[in-house]
C-alpha positions in Angstrom: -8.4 2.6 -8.1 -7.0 5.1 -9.9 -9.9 5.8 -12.3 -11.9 6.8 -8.5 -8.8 8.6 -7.3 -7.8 6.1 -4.3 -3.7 5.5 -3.9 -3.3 1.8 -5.4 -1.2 -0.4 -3.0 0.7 -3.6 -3.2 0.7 -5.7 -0.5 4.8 -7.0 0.6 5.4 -10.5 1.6 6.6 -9.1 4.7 2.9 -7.8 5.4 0.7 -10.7 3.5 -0.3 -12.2 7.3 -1.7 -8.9 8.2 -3.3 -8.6 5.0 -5.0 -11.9 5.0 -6.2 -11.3 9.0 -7.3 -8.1 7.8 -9.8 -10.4 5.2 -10.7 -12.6 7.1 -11.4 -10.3 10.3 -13.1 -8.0 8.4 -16.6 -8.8 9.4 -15.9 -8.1 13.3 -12.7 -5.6 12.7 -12.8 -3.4 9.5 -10.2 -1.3 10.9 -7.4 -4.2 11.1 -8.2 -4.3 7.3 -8.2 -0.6 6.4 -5.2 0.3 8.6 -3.0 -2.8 6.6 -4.0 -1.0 3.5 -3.3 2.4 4.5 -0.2 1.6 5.3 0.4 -0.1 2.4 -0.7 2.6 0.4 1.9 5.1 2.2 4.8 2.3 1.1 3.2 2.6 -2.6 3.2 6.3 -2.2 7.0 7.1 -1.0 8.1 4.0 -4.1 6.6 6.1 -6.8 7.7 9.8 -5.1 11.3 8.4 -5.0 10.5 6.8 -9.0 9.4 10.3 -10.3 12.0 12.2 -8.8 15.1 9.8 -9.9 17.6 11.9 -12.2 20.1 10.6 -14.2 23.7 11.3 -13.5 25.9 12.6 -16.5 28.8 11.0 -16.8 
């Protein structure tokens, strides 16, 4: 995903029945599918903002 520029995503256990709809959905409701993924893209997203901007406290 990242070699074509597209925000990888990992899909919670809290979301894995939405995921799995979205699959097996997909052929009458890409959108179900697509929206679960966007979403958790922008999970993936605010993880690795909060990740790059950590800073060490000096003690």
């Amino acid at each position: 995903m990242l070699k074509k520029n597209i925000m990888p995503f990992i899909v919670l256990d809290s979301d894995k029945s939405y995921y799995m709809r979205g699959l097996k959905e997909y052929e009458h409701d890409k959108m179900f599918l697509i929206d679960t993924i966007k979403h958790e893209q922008d999970l993936y997203q605010k993880i690795c903002e909060k990740l790059l901007n950590f800073e060490i406290e000096e003690q």
